[in-house]
Each structure stands twice: as C-alpha cells, then as structure tokens.
PyMOL Python script that loads the backbone (N, CA, C, O; Angstrom):
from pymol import cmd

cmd.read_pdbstr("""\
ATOM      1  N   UNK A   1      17.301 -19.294 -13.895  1.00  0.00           N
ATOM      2  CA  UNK A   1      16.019 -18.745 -14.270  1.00  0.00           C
ATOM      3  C   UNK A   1      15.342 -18.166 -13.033  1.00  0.00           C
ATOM      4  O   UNK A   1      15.355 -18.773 -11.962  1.00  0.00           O
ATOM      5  N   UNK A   2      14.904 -17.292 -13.153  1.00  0.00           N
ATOM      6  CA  UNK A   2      14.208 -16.426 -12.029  1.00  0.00           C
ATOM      7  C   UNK A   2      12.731 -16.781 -11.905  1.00  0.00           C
ATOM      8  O   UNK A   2      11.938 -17.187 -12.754  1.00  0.00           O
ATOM      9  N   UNK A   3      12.613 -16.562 -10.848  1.00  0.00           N
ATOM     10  CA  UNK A   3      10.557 -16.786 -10.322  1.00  0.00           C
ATOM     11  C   UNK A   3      10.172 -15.351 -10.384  1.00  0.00           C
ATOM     12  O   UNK A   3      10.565 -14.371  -9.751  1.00  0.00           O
ATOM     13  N   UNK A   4       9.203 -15.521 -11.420  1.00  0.00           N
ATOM     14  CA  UNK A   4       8.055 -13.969 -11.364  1.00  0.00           C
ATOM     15  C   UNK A   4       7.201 -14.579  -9.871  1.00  0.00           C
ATOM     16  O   UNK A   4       6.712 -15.660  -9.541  1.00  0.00           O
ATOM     17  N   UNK A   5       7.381 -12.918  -9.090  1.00  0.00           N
ATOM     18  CA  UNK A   5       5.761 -12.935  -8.078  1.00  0.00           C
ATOM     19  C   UNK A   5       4.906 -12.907  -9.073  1.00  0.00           C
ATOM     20  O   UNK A   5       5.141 -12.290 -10.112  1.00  0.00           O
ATOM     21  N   UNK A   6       3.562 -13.732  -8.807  1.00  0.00           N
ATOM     22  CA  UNK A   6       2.255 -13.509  -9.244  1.00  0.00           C
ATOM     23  C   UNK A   6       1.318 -13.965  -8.868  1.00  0.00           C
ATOM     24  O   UNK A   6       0.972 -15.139  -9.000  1.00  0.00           O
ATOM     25  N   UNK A   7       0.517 -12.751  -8.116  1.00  0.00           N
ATOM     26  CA  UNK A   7      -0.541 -12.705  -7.686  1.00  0.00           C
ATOM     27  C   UNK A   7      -1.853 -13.550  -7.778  1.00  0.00           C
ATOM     28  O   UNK A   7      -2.764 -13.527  -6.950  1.00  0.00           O
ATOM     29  N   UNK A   8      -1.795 -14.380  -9.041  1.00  0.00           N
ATOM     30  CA  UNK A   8      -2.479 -14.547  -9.723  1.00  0.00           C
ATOM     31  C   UNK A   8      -1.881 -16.274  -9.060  1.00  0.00           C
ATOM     32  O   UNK A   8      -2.590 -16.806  -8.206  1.00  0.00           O
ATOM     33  N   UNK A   9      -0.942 -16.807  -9.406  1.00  0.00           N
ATOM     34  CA  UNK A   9      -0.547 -17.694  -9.295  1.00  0.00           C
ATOM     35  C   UNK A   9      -0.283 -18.310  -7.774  1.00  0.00           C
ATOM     36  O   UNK A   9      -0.359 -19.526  -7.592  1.00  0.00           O
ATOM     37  N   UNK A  10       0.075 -17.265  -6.547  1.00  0.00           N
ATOM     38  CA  UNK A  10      -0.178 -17.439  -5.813  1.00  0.00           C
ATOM     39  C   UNK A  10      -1.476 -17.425  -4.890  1.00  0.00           C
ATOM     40  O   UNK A  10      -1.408 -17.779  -3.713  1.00  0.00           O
ATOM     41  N   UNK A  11      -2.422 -17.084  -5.363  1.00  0.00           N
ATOM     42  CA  UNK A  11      -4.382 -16.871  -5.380  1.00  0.00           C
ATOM     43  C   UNK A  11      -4.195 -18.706  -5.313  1.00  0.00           C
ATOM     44  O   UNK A  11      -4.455 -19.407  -4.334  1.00  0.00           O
ATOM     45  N   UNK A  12      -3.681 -19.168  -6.640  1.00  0.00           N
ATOM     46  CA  UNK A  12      -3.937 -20.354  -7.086  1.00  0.00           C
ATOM     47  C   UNK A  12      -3.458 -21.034  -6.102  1.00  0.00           C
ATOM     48  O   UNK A  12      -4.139 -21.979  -5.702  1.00  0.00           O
ATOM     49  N   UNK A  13      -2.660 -20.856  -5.696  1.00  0.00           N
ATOM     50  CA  UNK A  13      -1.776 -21.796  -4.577  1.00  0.00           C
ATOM     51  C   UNK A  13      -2.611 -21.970  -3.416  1.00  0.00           C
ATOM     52  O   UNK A  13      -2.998 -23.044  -2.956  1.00  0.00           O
ATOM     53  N   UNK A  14      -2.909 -20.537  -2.882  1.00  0.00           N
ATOM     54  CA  UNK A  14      -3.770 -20.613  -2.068  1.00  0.00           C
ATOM     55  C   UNK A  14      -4.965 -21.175  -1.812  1.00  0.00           C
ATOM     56  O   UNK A  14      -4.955 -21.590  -0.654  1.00  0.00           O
ATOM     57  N   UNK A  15      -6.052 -21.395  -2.382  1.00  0.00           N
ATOM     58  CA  UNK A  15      -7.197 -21.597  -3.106  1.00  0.00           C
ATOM     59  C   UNK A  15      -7.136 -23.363  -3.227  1.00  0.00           C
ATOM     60  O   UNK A  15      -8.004 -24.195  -2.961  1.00  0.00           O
ATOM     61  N   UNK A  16      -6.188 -23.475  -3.576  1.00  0.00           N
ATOM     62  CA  UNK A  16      -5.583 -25.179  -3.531  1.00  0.00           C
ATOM     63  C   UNK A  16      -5.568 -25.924  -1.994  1.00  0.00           C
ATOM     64  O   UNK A  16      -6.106 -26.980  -1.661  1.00  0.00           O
ATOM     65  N   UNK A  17      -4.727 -24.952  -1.163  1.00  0.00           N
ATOM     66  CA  UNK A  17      -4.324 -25.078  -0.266  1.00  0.00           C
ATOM     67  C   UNK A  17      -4.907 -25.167   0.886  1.00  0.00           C
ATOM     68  O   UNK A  17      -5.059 -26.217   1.511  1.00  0.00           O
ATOM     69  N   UNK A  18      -5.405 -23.639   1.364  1.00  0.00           N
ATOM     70  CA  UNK A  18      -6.350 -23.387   2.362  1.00  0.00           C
ATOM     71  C   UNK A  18      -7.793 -23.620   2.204  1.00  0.00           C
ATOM     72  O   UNK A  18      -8.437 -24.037   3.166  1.00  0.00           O
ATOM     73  N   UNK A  19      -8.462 -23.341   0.854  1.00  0.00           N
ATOM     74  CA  UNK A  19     -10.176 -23.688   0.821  1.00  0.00           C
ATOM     75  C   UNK A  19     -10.116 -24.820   0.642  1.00  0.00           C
ATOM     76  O   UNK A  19     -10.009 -25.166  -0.535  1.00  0.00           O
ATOM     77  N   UNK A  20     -10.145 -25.565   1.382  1.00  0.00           N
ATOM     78  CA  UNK A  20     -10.294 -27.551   1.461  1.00  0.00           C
ATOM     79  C   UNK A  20     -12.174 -27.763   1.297  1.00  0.00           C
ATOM     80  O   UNK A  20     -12.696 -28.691   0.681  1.00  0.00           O
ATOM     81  N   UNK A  21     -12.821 -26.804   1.919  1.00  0.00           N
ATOM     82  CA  UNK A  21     -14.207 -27.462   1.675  1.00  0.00           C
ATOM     83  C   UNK A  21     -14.696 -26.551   0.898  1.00  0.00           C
ATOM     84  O   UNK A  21     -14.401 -25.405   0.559  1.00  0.00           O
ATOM     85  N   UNK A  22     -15.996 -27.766   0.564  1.00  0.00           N
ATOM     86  CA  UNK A  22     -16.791 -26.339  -0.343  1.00  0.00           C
ATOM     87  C   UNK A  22     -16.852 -25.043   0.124  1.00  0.00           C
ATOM     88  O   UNK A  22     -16.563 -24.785   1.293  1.00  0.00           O
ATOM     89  N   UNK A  23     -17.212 -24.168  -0.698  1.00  0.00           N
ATOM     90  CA  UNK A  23     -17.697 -22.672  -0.339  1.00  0.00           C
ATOM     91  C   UNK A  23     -18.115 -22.174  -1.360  1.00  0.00           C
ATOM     92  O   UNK A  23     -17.560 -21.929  -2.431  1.00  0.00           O
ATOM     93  N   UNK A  24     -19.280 -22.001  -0.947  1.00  0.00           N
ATOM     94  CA  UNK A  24     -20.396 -20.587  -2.276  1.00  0.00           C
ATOM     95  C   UNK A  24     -19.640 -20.443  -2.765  1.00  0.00           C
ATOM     96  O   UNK A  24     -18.516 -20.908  -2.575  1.00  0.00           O
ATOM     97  N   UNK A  25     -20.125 -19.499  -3.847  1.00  0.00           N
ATOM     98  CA  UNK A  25     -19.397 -18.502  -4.939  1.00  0.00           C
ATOM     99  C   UNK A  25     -19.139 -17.613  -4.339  1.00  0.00           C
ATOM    100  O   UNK A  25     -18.140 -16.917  -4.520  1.00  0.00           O
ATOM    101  N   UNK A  26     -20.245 -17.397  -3.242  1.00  0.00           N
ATOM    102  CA  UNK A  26     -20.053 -15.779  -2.648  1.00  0.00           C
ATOM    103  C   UNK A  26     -18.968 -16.394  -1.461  1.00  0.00           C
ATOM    104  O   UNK A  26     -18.184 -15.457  -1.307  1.00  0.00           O
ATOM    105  N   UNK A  27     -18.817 -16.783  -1.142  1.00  0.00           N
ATOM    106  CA  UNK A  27     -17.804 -17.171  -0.180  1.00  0.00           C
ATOM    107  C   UNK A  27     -16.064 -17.094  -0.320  1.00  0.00           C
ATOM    108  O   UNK A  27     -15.187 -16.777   0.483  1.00  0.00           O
ATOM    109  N   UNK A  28     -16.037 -17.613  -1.950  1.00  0.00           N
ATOM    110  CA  UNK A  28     -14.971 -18.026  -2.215  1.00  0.00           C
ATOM    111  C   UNK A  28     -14.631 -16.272  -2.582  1.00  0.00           C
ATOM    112  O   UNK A  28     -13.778 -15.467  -2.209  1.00  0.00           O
ATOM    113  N   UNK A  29     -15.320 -16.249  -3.126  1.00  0.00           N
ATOM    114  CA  UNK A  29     -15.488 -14.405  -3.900  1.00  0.00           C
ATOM    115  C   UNK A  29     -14.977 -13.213  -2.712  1.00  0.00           C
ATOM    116  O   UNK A  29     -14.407 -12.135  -2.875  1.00  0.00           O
ATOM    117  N   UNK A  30     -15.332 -13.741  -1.771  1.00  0.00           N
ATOM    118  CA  UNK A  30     -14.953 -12.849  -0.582  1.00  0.00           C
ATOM    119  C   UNK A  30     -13.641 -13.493   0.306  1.00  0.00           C
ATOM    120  O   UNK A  30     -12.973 -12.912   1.161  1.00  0.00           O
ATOM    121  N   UNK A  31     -13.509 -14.844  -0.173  1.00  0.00           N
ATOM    122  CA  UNK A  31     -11.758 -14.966   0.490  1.00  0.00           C
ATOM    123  C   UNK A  31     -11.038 -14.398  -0.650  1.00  0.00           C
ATOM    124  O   UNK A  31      -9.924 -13.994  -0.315  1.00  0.00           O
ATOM    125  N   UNK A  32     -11.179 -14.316  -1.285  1.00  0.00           N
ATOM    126  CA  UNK A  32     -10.084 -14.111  -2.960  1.00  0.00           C
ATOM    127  C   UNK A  32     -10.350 -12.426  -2.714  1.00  0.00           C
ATOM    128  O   UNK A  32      -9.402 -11.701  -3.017  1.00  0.00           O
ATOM    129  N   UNK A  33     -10.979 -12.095  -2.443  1.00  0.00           N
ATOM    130  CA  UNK A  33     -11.207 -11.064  -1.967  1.00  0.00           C
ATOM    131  C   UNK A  33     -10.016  -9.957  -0.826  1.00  0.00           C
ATOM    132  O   UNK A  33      -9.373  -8.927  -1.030  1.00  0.00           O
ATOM    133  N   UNK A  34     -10.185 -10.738   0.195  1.00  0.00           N
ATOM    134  CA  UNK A  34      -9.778 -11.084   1.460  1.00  0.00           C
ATOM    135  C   UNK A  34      -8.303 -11.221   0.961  1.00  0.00           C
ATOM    136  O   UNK A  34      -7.644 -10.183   0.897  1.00  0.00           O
ATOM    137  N   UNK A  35      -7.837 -12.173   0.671  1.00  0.00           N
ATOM    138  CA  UNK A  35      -6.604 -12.045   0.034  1.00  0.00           C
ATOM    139  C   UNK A  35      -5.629 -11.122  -0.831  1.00  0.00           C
ATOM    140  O   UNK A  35      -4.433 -10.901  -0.645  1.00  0.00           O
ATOM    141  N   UNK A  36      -6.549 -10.605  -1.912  1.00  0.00           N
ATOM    142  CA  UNK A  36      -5.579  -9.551  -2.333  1.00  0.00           C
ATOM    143  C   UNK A  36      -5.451  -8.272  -1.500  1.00  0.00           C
ATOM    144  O   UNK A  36      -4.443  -7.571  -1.424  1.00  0.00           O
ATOM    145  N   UNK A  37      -6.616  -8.076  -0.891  1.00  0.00           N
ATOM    146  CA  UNK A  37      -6.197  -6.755   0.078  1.00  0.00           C
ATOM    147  C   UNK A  37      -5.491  -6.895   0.448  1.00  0.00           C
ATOM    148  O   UNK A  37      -4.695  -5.956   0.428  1.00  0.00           O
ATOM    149  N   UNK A  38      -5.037  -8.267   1.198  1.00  0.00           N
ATOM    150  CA  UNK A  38      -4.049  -8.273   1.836  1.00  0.00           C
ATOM    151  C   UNK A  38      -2.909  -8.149   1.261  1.00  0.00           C
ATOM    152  O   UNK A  38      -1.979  -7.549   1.799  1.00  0.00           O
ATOM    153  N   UNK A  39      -2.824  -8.743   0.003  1.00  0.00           N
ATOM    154  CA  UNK A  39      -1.787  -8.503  -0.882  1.00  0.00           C
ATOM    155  C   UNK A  39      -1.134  -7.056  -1.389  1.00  0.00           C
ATOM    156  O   UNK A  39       0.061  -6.877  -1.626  1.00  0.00           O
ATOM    157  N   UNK A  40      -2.122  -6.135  -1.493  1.00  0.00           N
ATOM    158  CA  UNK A  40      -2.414  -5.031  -1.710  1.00  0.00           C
ATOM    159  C   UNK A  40      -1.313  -4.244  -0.765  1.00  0.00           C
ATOM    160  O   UNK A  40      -0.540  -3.287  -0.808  1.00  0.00           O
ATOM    161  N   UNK A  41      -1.708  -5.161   0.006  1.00  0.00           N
ATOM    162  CA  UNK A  41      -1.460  -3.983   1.696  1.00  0.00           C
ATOM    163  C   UNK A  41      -0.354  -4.184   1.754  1.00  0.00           C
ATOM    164  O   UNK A  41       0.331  -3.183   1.966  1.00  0.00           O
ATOM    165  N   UNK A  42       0.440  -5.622   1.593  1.00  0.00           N
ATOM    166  CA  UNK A  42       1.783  -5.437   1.752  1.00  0.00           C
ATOM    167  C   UNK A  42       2.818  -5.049   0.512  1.00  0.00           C
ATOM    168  O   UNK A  42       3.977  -4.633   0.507  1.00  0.00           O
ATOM    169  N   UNK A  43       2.289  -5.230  -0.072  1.00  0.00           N
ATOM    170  CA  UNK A  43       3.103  -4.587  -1.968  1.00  0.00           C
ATOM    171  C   UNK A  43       2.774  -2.746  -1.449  1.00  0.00           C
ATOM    172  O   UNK A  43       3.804  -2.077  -1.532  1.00  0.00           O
ATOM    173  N   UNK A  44       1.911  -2.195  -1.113  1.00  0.00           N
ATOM    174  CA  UNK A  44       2.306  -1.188  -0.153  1.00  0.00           C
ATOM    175  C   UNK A  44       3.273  -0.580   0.547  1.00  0.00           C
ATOM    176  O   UNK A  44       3.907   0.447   0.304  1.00  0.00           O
ATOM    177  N   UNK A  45       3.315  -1.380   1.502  1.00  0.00           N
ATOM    178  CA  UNK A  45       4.186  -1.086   2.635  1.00  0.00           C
ATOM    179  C   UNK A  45       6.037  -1.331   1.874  1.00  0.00           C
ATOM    180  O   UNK A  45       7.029  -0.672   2.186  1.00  0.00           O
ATOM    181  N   UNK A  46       5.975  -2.270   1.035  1.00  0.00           N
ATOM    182  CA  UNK A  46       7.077  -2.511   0.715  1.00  0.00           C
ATOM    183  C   UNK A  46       7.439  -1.248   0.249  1.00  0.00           C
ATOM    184  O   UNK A  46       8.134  -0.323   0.669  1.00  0.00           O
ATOM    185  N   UNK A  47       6.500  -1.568  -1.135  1.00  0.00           N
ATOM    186  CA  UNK A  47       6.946   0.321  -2.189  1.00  0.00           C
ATOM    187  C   UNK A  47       7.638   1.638  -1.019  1.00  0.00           C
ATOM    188  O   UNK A  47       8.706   2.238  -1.143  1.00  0.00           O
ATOM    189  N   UNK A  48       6.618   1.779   0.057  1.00  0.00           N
ATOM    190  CA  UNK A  48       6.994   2.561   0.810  1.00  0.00           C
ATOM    191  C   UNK A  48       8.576   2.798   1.195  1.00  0.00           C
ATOM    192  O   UNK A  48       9.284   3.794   1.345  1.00  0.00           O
ATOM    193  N   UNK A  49       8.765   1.392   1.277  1.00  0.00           N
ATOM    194  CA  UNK A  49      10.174   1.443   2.071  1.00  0.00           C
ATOM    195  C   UNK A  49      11.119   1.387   0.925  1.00  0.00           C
ATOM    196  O   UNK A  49      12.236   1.876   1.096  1.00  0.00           O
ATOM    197  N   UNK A  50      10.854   0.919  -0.082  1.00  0.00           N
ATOM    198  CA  UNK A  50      11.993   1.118  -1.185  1.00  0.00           C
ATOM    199  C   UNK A  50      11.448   2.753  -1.558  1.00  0.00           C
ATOM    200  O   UNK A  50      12.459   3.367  -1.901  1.00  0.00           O
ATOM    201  N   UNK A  51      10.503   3.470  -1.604  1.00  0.00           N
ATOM    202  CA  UNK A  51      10.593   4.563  -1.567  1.00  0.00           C
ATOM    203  C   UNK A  51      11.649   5.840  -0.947  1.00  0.00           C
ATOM    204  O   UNK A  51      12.352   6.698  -1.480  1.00  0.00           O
ATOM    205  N   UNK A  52      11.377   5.498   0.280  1.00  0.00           N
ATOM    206  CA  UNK A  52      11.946   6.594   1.244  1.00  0.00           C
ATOM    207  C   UNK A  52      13.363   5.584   1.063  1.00  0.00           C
ATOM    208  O   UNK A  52      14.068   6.161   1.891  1.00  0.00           O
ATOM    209  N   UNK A  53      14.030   4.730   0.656  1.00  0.00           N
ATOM    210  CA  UNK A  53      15.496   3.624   0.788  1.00  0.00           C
ATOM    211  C   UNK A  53      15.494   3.275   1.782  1.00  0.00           C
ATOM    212  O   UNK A  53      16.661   3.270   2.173  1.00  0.00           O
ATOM    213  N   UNK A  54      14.807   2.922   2.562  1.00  0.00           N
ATOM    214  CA  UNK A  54      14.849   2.116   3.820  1.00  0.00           C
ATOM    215  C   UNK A  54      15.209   0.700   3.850  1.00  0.00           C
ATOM    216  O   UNK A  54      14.516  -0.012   4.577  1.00  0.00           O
ATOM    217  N   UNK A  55      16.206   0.135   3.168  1.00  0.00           N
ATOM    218  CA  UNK A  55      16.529  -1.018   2.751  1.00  0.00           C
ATOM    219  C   UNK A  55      16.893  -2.096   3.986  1.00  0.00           C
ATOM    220  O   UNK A  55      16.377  -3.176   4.274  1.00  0.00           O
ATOM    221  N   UNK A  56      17.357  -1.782   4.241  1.00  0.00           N
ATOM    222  CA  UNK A  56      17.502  -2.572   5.957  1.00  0.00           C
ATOM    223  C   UNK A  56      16.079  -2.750   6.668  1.00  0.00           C
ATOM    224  O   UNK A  56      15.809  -3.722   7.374  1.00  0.00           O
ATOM    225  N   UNK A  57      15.325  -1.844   6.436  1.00  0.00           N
ATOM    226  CA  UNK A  57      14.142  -2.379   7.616  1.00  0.00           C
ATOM    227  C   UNK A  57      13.152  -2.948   6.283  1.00  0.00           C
ATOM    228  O   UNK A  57      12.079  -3.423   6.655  1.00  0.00           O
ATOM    229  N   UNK A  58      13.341  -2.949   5.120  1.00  0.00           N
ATOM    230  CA  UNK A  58      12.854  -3.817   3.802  1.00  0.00           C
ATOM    231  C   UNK A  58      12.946  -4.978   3.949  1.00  0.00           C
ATOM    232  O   UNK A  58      11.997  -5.760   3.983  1.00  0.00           O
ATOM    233  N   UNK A  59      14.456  -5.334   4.089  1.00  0.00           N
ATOM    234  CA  UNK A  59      14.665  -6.750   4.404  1.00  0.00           C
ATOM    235  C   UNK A  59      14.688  -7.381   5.642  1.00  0.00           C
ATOM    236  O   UNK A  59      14.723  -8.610   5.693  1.00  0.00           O
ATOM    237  N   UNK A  60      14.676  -6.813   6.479  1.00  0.00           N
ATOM    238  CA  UNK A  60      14.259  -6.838   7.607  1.00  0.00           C
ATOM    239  C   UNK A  60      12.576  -7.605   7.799  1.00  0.00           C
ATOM    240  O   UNK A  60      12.296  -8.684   8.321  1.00  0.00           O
ATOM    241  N   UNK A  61      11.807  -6.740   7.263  1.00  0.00           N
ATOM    242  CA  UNK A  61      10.330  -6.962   7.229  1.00  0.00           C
ATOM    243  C   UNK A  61      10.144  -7.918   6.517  1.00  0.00           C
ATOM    244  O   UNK A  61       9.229  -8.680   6.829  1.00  0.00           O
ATOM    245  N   UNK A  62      10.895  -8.178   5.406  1.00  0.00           N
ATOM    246  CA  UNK A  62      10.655  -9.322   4.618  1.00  0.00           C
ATOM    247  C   UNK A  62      11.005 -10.974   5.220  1.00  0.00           C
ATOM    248  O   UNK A  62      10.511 -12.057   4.906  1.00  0.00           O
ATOM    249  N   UNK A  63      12.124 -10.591   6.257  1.00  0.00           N
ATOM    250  CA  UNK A  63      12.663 -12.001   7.077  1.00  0.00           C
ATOM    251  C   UNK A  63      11.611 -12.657   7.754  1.00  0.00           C
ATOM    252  O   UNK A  63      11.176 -13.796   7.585  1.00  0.00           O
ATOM    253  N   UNK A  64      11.140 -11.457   8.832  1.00  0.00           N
ATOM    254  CA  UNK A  64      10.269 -11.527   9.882  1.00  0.00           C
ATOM    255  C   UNK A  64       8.754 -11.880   9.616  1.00  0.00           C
ATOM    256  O   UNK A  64       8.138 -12.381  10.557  1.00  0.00           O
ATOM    257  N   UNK A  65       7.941 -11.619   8.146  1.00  0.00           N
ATOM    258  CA  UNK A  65       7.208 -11.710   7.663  1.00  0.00           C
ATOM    259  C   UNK A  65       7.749 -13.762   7.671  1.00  0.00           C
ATOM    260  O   UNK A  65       7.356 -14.643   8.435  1.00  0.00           O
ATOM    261  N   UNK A  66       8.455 -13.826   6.833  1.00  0.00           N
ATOM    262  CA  UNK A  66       8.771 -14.696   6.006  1.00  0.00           C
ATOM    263  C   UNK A  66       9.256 -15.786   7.415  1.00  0.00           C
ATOM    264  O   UNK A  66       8.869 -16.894   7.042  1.00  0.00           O
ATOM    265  N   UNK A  67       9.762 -15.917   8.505  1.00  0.00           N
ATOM    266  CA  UNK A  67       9.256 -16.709   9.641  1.00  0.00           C
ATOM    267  C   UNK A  67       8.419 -16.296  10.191  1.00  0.00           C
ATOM    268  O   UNK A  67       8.499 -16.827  11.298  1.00  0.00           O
ATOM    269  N   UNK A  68       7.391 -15.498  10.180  1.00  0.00           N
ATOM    270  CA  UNK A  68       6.362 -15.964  10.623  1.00  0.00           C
ATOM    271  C   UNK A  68       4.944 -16.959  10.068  1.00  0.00           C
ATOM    272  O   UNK A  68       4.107 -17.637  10.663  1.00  0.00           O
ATOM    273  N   UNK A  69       5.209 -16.615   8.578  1.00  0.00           N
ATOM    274  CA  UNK A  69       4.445 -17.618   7.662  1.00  0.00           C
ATOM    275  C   UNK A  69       5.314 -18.960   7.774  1.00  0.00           C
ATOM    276  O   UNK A  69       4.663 -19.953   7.449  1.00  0.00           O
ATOM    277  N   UNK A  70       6.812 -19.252   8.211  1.00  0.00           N
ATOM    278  CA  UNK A  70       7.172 -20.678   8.174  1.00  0.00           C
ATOM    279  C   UNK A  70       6.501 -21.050   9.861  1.00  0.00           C
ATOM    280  O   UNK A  70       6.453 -22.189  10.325  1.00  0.00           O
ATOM    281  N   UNK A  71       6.065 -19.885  10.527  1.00  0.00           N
ATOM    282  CA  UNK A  71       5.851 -20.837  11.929  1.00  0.00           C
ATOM    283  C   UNK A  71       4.182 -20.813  12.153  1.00  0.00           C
ATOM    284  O   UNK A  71       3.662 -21.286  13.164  1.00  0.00           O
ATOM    285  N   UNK A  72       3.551 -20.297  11.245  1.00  0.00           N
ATOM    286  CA  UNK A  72       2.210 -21.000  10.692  1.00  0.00           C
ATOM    287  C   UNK A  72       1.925 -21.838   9.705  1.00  0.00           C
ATOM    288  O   UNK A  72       0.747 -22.197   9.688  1.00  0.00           O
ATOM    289  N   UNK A  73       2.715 -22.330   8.757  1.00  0.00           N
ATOM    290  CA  UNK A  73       2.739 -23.125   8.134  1.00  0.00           C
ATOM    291  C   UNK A  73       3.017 -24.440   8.304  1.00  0.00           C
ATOM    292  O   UNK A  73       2.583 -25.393   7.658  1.00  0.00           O
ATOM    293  N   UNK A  74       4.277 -24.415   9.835  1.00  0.00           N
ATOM    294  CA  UNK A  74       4.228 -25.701  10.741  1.00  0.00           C
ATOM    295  C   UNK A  74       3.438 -25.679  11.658  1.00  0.00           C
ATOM    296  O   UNK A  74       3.842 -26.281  12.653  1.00  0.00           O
ATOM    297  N   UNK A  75       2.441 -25.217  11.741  1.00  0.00           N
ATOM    298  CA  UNK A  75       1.485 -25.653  12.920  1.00  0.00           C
ATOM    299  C   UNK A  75       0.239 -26.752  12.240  1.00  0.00           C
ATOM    300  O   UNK A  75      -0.477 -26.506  11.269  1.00  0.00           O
ATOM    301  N   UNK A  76       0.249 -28.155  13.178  1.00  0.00           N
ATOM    302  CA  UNK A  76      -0.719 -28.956  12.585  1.00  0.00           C
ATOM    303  C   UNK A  76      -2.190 -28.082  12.915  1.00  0.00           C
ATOM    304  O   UNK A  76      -2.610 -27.481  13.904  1.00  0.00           O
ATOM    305  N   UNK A  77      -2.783 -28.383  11.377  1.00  0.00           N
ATOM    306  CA  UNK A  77      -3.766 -28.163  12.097  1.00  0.00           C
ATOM    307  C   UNK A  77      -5.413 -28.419  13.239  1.00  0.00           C
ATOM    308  O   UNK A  77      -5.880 -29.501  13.593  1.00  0.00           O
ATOM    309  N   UNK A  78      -5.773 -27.473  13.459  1.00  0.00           N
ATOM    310  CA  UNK A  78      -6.956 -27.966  14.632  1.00  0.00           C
ATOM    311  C   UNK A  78      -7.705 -28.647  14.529  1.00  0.00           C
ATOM    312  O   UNK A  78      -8.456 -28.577  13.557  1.00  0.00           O
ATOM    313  N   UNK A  79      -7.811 -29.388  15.255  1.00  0.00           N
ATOM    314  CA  UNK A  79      -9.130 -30.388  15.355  1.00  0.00           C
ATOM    315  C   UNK A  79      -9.934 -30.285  15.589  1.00  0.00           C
ATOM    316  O   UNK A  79      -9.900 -29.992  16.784  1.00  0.00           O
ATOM    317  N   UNK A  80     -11.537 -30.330  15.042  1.00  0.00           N
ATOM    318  CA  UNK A  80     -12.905 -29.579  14.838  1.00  0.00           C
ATOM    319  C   UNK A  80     -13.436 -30.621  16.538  1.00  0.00           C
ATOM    320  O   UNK A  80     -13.422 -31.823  16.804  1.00  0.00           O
ATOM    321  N   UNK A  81     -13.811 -29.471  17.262  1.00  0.00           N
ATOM    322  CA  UNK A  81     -14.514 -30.062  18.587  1.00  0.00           C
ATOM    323  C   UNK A  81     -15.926 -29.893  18.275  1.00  0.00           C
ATOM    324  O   UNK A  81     -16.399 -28.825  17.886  1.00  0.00           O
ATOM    325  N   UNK A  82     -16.815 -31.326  18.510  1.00  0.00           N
ATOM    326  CA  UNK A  82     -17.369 -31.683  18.270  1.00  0.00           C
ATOM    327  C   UNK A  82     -18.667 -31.636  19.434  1.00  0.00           C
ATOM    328  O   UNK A  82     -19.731 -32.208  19.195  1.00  0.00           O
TER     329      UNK A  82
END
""", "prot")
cmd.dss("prot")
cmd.show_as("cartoon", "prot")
cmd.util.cbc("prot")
cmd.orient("prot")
C-alpha cells in the first residue's frame, strides 16, 4: 500500500510536533501559514525539475533535502537561558 503526500496531514504532524506552547490564533495562523509557503516553494522547484527531466539533480535534491531534515531532527533541543 502506498503513502499519499498530504499537505494537510503533514500541517498535522507538524502542529503536533513543533507548536508545543500555546499560540494565538493569529500566531498559529501565521506558522500554518509559514509552512505551506514553504511547501509551496518546494512542490515548485520539484515540478520544475521533472519539467525540464532533470531527474538526477530531482533526486539528488530530494536526498540532500531529506539529510538535512534527519540532521535537524537529531539535534536536542535548546535550552531556554534564563
């Protein structure tokens, strides 16, 4: 069985994940925000490259992307100086 991307579902993940404390409406409204652009931006860049067949630097970008979110994802995080 295959995994659909979704945007929607990964928002959720996120949202779970990273907003640990409260935040306004307007706050949250502007990371969710914040997020799909970003999302935006790289569903972009991809199209691009399956556009022109640039398949090698596709998967390429997708590796390099994809350790660099595993080598922020192992970083503990910071401790609030007080």
């Amino acid at each position: 069985m295959a995994t659909t991307l979704s945007l929607r579902r990964l928002w959720t993940i996120y949202k779970r994940t990273a907003v640990t404390r409260d935040l306004s409406k307007r706050d949250l409204a502007s990371t969710q925000l914040a997020f799909y652009s970003g999302a935006r931006g790289v569903l972009k860049v991809l199209a691009y490259l399956i556009e022109h067949g640039d398949y090698d630097e596709l998967h390429e970008t997708i590796r390099r992307q994809g350790r660099q979110i595993e080598r922020i994802g192992s970083r503990r995080p910071r401790t609030k100086s007080h």
